[in-house]
N, C-alpha and C positions, 0 to 999 in steps of 0.2 A: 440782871447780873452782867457784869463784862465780859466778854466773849473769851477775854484770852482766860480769866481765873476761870470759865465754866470748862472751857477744855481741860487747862491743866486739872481743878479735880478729875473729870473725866477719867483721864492718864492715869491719874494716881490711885482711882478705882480698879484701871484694867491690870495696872501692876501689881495689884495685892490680889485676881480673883484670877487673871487671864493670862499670867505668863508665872508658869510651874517651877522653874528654876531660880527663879529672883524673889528674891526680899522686897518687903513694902521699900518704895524710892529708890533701889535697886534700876540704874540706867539699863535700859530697853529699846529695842528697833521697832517700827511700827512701819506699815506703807501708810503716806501720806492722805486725811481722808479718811481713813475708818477706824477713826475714832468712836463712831455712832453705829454706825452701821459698815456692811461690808461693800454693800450697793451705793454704786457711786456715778451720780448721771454723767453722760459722754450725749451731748446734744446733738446730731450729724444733718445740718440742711444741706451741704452740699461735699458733694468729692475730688478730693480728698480729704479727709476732716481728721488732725490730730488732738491724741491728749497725751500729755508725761507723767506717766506714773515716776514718782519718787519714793523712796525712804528718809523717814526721819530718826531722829535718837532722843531720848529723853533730857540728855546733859550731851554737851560738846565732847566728842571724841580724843584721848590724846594720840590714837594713832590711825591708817587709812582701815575702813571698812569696807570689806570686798564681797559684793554683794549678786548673786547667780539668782535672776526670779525664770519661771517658767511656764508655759502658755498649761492649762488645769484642769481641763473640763471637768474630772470627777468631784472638783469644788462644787460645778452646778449642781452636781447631782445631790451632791452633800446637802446643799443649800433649800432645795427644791423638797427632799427627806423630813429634813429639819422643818421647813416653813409650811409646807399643803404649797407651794405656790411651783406653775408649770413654765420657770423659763428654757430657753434652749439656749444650746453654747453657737455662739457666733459662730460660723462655719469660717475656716482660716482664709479658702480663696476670697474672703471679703477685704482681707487685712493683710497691710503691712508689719511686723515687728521683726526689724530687723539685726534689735542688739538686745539679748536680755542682761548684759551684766550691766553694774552700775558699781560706783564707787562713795563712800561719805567720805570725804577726805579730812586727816586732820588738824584740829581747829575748827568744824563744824559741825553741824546736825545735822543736814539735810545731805542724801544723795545727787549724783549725776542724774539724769531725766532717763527711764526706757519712751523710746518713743511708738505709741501705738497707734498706727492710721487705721481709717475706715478708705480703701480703696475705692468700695464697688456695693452699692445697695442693692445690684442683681440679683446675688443669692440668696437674700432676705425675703422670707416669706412675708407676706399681708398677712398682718392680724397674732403675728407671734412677736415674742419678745423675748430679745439676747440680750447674752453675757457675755462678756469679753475678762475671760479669767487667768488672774496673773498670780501667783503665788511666789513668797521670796524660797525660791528651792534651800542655798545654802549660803552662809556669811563665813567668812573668814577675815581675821585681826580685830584687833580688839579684844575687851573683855565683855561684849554685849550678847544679851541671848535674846531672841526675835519674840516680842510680845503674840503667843496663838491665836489670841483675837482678830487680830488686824498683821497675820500674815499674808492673808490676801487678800484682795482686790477684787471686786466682779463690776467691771464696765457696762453699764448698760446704757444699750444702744438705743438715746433718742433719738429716731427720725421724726422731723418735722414734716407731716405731710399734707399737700393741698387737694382738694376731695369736691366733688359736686353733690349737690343736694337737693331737695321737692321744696320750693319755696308754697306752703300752705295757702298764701293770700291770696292767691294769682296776678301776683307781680313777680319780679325779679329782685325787687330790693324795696324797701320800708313802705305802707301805704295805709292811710286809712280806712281803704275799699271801697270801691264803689257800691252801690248798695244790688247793682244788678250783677257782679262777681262776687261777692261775698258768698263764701262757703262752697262754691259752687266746684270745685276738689273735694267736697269731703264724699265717702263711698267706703263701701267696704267688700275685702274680697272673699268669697266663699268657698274653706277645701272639704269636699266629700263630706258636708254637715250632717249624714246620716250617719259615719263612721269618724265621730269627731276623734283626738287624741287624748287621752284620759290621761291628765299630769298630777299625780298626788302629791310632788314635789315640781316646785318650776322654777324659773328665775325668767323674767322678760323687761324687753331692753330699748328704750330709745333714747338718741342723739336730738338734742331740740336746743333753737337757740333763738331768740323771740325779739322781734325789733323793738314793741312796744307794749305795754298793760295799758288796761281800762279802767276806767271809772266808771261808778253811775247808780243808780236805785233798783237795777233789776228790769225796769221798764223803758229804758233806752232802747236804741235801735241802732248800734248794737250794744249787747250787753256787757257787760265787766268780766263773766266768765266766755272765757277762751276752752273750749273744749278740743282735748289735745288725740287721744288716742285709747283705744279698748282693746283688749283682746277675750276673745268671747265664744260661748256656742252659737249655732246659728239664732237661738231670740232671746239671748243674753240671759240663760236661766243662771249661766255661772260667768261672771265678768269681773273684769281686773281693768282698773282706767286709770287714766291721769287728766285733769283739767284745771287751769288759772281762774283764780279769781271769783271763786264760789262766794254768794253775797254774805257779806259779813267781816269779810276778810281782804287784806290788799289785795291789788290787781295782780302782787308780783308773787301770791302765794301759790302752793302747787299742793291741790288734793287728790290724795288715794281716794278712789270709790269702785263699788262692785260689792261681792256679798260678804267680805268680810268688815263693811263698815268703811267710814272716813276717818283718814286723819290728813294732817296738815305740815307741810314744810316751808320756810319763808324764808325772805331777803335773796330771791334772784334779778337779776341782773339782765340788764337790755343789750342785745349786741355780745354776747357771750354765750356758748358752746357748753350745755350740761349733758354729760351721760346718766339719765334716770334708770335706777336697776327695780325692782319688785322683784325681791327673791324671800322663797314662797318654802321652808322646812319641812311643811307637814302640819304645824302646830303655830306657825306666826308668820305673818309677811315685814320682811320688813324694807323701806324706800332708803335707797341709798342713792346719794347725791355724788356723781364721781368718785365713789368706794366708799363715800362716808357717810353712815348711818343719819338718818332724819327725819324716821317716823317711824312707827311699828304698830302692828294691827294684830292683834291675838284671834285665834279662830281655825276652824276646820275646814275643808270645802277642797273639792277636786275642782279643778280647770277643764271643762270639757272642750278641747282649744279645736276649733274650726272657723272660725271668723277673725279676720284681721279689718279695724277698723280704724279709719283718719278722721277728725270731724266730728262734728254730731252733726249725726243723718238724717234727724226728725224735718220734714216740712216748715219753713218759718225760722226755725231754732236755728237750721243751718247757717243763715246771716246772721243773727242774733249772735250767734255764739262762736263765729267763726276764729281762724288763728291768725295771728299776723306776727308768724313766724314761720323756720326751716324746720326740716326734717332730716334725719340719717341714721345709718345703722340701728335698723329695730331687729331683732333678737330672740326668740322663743326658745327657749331650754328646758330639757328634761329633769333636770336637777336646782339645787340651790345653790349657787355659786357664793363663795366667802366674799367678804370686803378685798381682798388678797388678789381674788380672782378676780373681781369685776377690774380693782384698776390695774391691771397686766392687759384688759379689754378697750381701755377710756379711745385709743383711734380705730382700734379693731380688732378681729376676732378673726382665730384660723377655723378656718370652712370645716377644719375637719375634727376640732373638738371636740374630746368626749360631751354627749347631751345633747349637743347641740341639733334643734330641730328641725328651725328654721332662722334665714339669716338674709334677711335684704339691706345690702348695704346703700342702697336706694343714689347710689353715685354714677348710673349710666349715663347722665347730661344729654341725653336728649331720647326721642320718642316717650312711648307711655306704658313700657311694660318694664317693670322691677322683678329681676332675678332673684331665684334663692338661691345663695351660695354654698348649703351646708350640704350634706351627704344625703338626705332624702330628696334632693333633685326638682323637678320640675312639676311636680306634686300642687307645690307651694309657690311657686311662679305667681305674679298678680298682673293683671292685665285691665288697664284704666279705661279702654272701653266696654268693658263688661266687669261693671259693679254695680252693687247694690243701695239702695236708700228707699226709706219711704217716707214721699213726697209730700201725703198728706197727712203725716203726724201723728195721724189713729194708733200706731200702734203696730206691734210685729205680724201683724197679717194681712199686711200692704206695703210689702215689699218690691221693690220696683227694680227692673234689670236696667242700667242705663249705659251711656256712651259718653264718659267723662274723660277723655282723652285729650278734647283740645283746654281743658281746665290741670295741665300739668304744667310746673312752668320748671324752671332748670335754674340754680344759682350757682355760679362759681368765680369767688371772686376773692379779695384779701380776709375776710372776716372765716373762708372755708379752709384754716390752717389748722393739724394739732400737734401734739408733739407731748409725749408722755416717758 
């Protein structure tokens, strides 16, 4: 359909349901933009970064419309009421807005520009996500009454941000592996496996973005499955995984495995950045792909979470099956987070959110110990020369303590940008 008739019906919908005082076709103000929604991206790489919010009118004006918007914060809150979703209001010392009035003058539709800068990404926490809320306060001349839908405006604030990451392969950038480094990072780190965390609801989280998939019959050397990450008790009586390329399937497929069964999500992408969620109800897990649903697994089962694992740690398997891809932001939560909330999550996550359990955003670029950023502290800290694997394959009762520190490698380069 044409862009401009899909709008104008649009219009023509919000004047018959969204603006109280007007007749169907009944001319209306709108800010430019939220027509769809009220969420309107503002992209910010660098500072100062503006955007002009404007008002439009449904028909040309025959005379000036005089137009007072206002900075809103109780919109977010509205907003946030209304949707399950946790933004925050841009904090002002970030921002310039130095004129809110504007004018439609006329003979046209369209307003004078407000103009609204991003001075300063200082005050902006990691891992939250702002709104920059404009609301048309009051209009004056004219015969126009201000469509409620799209009275306001909420800027949100994309920072494009650049981030270091675990390159899996032990290289820095694309490799087929040598066959005497292959796997030789994968390990896993152990908290207080005697007093594991009992999650009857979870959601857990990795950033992964893969240079290349495999082919082959299962009996190559290495194999087509790419085994990515577990999270587990200490002898995986209860586990939650992700791995490429399970035989039968492309190389660029991604399976759920653990004890509530497999399923399958496909068509990813080489050299691209996916937020993988497993978030876990009570009653279904299901795999969302950057907020968006693409698999689901029916089933019962508590998380007895004490082991965090990279790799598969078997003996032999570990080359076999090793990754040749990055890593970032893995994620362990107490709850199930909505589609909603994972992508308000897609570059990062505030430390201090409710659930949240554990949080390595795995970006210190260099040595070999990953921080937990979340509120249970250094509990969960991982330290790459004291991890676990066993070596000879037998099985969880050959468990081996090792020194995998100098098998960490650091990536930070153009491909480590995001911006949501």
């Amino acid at each position: 359909m044409n862009k401009k008739i899909y709008i104008g019906l649009l219009l023509l919908s919000f004047f018959t349901i969204g603006c109280e005082k007007a007749d169907f076709g009944d001319p209306v103000i709108f800010v430019a933009g939220t027509e769809v929604s009220p969420i309107v991206k503002f992209t910010v790489e660098d500072t100062p970064a503006e955007f002009n919010v404007t008002a439009n009118t449904s028909h040309k004006t025959n005379e000036d419309i005089n137009l007072v918007f206002e900075y809103d914060p109780a919109a977010v809150e509205k907003y946030n009421a209304d949707n399950k979703t946790t933004y925050f209001v841009a904090p002002q010392e970030a921002l310039d807005i130095t004129n809110l009035n504007a004018v439609i003058k006329a003979g046209t539709a369209a307003s004078t520009p407000v103009s609204v800068k991003v001075i300063s990404t200082s005050p902006l926490l990691d891992g939250r996500s702002y709104l920059i809320p404009l609301t048309i306060k009051s209009n004056s001349g004219g015969k126009m009454g201000v469509l409620e839908s799209s009275r306001t405006i909420l800027l949100r604030i994309a920072r494009v941000i650049s981030f270091a990451s675990v390159s899996m392969n032990n290289a820095t950038s694309a490799t087929s592996g040598s066959p005497g480094q292959r796997g030789s990072f994968n390990g896993f780190a152990l908290f207080d496996p005697q007093n594991p965390a009992k999650l009857a609801n979870y959601t857990l989280e990795i950033k992964n973005l893969m240079y290349g998939f495999r082919t082959g019959d299962g009996n190559t050397n290495p194999q087509p499955i790419q085994y990515l990450v577990a999270w587990s008790d200490q002898w995986e009586n209860t586990a939650m995984g992700l791995r490429y390329g399970e035989l039968g399937n492309p190389g660029n497929s991604l399976q759920v495995i653990g004890k509530l069964g497999g399923k399958f999500a496909y068509g990813f992408n080489t050299n691209q950045w996916y937020t993988l969620s497993l978030s876990y109800d009570g009653s279904k897990c299901i795999l969302y792909v950057d907020g968006n649903p693409a698999a689901e697994l029916p089933g019962s089962m508590v998380l007895d979470f004490s082991r965090m694992q990279f790799g598969q740690c078997w003996g032999g398997y570990h080359t076999r099956q090793y990754v040749n891809g990055r890593i970032a932001e893995v994620r362990v939560w107490e709850r199930a987070l909505t589609a909603s909330e994972i992508k308000l999550n897609l570059c990062g996550a505030d430390p201090n959110a409710d659930g949240l359990l554990a949080y390595w955003k795995m970006n210190e670029g260099s040595g070999h110990i990953f921080r937990n950023s979340a509120k249970s502290g250094t509990k969960y800290d991982m330290d790459w020369s004291r991890v676990y694997w066993d070596p000879s394959g037998a099985g969880n009762d050959n468990l081996v303590l090792a020194n995998k520190s100098s098998s960490v490698y650091w990536a930070d380069d153009a491909l480590n940008r995001c911006s949501q």
